[in-house]
Phi, psi and omega in degrees: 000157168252145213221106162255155182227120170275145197049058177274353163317291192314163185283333177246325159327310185284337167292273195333328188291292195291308184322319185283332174263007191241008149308306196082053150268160180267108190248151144198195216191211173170166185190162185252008162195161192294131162188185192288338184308315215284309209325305217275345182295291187314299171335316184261032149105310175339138124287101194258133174227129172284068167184118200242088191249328216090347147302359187271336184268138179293134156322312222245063185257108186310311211222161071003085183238117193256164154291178167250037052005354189242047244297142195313317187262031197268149185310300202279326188314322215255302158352258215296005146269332184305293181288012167044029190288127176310086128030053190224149190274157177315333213243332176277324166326255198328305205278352174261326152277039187212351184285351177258043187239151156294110195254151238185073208253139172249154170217158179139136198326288217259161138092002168314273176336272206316318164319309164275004151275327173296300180296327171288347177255032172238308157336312192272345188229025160241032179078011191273339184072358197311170144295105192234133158252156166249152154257055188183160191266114151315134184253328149334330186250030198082335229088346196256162168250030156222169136219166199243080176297175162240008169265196181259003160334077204248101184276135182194134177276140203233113157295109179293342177313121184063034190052009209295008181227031173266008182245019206262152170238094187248152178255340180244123180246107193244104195233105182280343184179153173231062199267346190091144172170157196068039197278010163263356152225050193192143186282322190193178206282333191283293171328325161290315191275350179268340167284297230257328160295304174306343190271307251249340155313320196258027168278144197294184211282295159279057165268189184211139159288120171238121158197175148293129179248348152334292231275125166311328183282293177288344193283314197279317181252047167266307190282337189271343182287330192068018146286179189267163195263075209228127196278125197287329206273347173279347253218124194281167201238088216290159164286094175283207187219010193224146173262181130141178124356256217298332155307313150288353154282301230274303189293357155315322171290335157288325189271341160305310178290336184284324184259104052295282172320352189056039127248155185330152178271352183283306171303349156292292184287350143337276158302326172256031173270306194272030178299141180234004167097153175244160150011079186081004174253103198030055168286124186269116170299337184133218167220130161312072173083207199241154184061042158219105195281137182246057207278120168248123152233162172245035158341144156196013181260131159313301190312302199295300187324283214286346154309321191275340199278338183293319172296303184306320187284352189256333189272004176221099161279322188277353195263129162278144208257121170255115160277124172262134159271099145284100186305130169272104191078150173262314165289011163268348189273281182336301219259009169204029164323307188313306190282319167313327182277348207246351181266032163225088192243341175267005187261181179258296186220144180241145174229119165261135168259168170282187199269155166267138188245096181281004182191030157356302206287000201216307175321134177242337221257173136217154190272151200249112211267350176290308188274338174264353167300313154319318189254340174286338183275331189288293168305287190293339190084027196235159139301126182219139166238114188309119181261356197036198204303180185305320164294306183303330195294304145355267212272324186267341169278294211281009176212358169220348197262260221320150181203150174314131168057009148312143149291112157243145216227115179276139174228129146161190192256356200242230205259068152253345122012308185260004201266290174321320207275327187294349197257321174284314185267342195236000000 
């Protein structure tokens, strides 16, 4: 097939991208801004291009594959009806290449990634071969968020946004948490968690369910989907090489899985002794000058923030620790405003950046970011200072904040990312 892909730039579009051109179909794409994902597509041959007019697509294009970035009335979606090109969203994409595999699905607000990374480097090094997309880059993988296996293994992470991972075919499910999240696509936190019952429903006949049933929430929609069950929490709780908690629930759920495939568990916790962590997941970037350690994650959850920020203080206890925020979306910042204000309490200094606004085009509300800079201080009880934009925020660390032998730990979902790599490299 010839394969276009809108936002082929994202992070699980480009795994699809690539996976499907190392198939040997003809892929190319388009994305609305430059970054190393393109980079490494065009290497492997891909055509990407920074320009989404809709001029890019070929008459003769088999199949139409968008992000959920991509909006319905966007120039190429309505192109590639014109031209009557088949249609599928990254997830009906995905759930089609993927359905005649033992599909092997992580789900959950939080811990997707580091989970499916945790299982792939117990896969990869007991011989199982698998297929993996990630929505992150792996050091088990190189760096890259795919692989292209030879067994019928397909390990892959599955997004509850918009239900999008109902198109999904999984015989196996490893659901690490329910907490709520994503509220411009869900009415309420009961409504999110009736999805993830629903996900856990389109499981084949001998599937199997992995979570924690400690956590009440996952226990309840687990019993409500009426699959069988395997409690993650009867399971040892492995020695990583990465810190925190919330990090050792997640290889629990590997070691479930692992005794599901019938491998050992010793050769199992084996592997995930030397787990060393992924992408944007407490990544250590380097250091800021000299004595100042430089951590980029991408928390952007009250829950995922007081996990990561409890794991860092635990792995420096001596160390003052300064946190940068970016908030992701103003309605999510809005709908757990409460929970937000009360999750950064582990901290030493908080720098709130203003939010990144990934959907402007669907957002109506905006967070007043002085005042929510206020009430964080109020609540968690820490120092906190409104950084305005990313540059300012910058420009205010490397001359008024930053003090010999600080941590400093970038947190969000949008580009203060590149704000972490600039504190180091440039």
């Amino acid at each position: 097939m010839k394969i276009y892909c809108s936002g082929i730039g994202g992070i699980g579009l480009s795994a699809y991208a690539a996976l499907q051109n190392a198939n040997g179909h003809e892929v190319l794409g388009s994305d609305r801004t430059e970054s190393d994902l393109l980079k490494n597509l065009r290497e492997q041959g891909i055509s990407a291009a920074l320009n989404q007019d809709g001029t890019f697509i070929p008459r003769d294009v088999d199949l139409f594959v968008y992000s959920e970035a991509i909006p319905k009335d966007s120039p190429e979606r309505r192109r590639a009806e014109e031209l009557g090109i088949k249609m599928q969203s990254y997830f009906q994409a995905l759930g089609e290449l993927s359905q005649n595999h033992t599909v092997i699905a992580v789900c959950g607000t939080h811990g997707k990634s580091s989970t499916v990374a945790m299982a792939s480097r117990v896969f990869l090094e007991t011989g199982k071969d698998p297929t993996i997309v990630c929505g992150t880059k792996l050091k088990e993988l190189d760096g890259s968020n795919w692989r292209k296996g030879e067994s019928d293994i397909f390990l892959l992470e599955a997004c509850e946004y918009r239900r999008s991972f109902l198109a999904l075919h999984p015989n196996i499910v490893l659901m690490t948490n329910v907490d709520g999240d994503h509220f411009d696509a869900f009415d309420s936190v009961g409504d999110y968690q009736e999805a993830f019952v629903e996900f856990l429903k389109s499981l084949s006949m001998d599937g199997h369910v992995i979570t924690h049933l400690e956590d009440k929430d996952c226990a309840r929609v687990a019993k409500e989907s009426g699959k069988e069950v395997l409690n993650a929490d009867t399971f040892a709780m492995a020695e990583l090489s990465v810190p925190g908690v919330h990090m050792q629930k997640n290889s629990q759920l590997v070691l479930a899985l692992a005794q599901i495939l019938d491998i050992p568990q010793k050769e199992a916790l084996t592997e995930l002794s030397g787990y060393r962590g992924c992408w944007r997941r407490m990544e250590i970037k380097g250091e800021y000058s000299d004595g100042i350690t430089v951590i980029d994650d991408y928390a952007h959850h009250p829950r995922e923030i007081e996990a990561t920020l409890e794991a860092i203080k635990g792995a420096y206890p001596d160390r003052r620790l300064v946190c940068v925020f970016q908030p992701h979306m103003h309605d999510r910042t809005i709908k757990l405003y409460a929970d937000f204000t009360k999750c950064f309490s582990q901290a030493d200094l908080v720098v709130i950046t203003d939010v990144y606004d990934a959907r402007s085009d669907i957002e109506k509300e905006k967070v007043n970011v002085s005042a929510f800079t206020e009430d964080i201080a109020r609540e968690s009880k820490v120092e906190v200072i409104y950084g305005f934009d990313l540059q300012k925020t910058k420009s205010m660390l490397k001359n008024d904040i930053l003090q010999y032998n600080d941590v400093l730990l970038f947190l969000g979902a949008g580009d203060i990312t590149n704000l972490a790599s600039e504190m180091v490299y440039s």
